[in-house]
N, C-alpha and C positions, 0 to 999 in steps of 0.2 A: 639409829636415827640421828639426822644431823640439824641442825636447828640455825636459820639465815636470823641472827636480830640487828635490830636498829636500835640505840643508846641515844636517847636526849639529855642534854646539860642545860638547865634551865635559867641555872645563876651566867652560863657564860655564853647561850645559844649556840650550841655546838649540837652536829650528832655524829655517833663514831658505828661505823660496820660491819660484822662481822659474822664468822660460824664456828660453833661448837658443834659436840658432840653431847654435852654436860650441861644446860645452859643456866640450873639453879648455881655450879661452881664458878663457872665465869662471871656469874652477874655478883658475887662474890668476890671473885678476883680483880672484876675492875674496879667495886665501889670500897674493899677496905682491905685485901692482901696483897696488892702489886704495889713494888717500893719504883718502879720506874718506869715512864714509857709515856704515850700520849694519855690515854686514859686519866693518870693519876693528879693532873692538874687541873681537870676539870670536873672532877667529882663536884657533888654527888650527882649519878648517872639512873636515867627514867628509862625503862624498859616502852617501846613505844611500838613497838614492830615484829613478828618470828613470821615463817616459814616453816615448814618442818618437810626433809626430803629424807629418800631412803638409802641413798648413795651420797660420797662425801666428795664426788663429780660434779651432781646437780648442783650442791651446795655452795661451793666453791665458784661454780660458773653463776650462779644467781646475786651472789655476793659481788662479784665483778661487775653484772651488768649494773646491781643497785648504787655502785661508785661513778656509772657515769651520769653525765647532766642531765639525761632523761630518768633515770635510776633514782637521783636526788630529785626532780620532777616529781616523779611517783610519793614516793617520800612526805 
């Protein structure tokens, strides 16, 4: 199972997109094990959104459409 989420940053109004597979590890790895990347300067990060698909196709394409302006719209 692959899991679409959407990450709120409350301190910096940001939200960041994305799919796992693992999504208790990921929400892990954005808010206290990654030393680099977008994620890490806008901790701490709010769980505000999943999907959950059975193919890591659908996930991938859902995550896409949810980055564009309608996507962020929905959001």
């Amino acid at each position: 199972m692959f899991t679409v989420y959407v990450l709120y940053s409350e301190n910096y109004n940001k939200i960041y997109i994305g799919y796992t597979y693992n999504i208790e590890q990921r929400l892990l790895a954005h808010n206290h094990l990654e030393t680099k990347g977008y994620t890490l300067k806008y901790r701490p990060w709010k769980l505000i959104y999943t999907e959950i698909f059975s193919e890591k196709s659908e996930a991938m394409k859902r995550e896409k459409q949810l980055k564009t302006a309608k996507g962020r719209e929905f959001i």
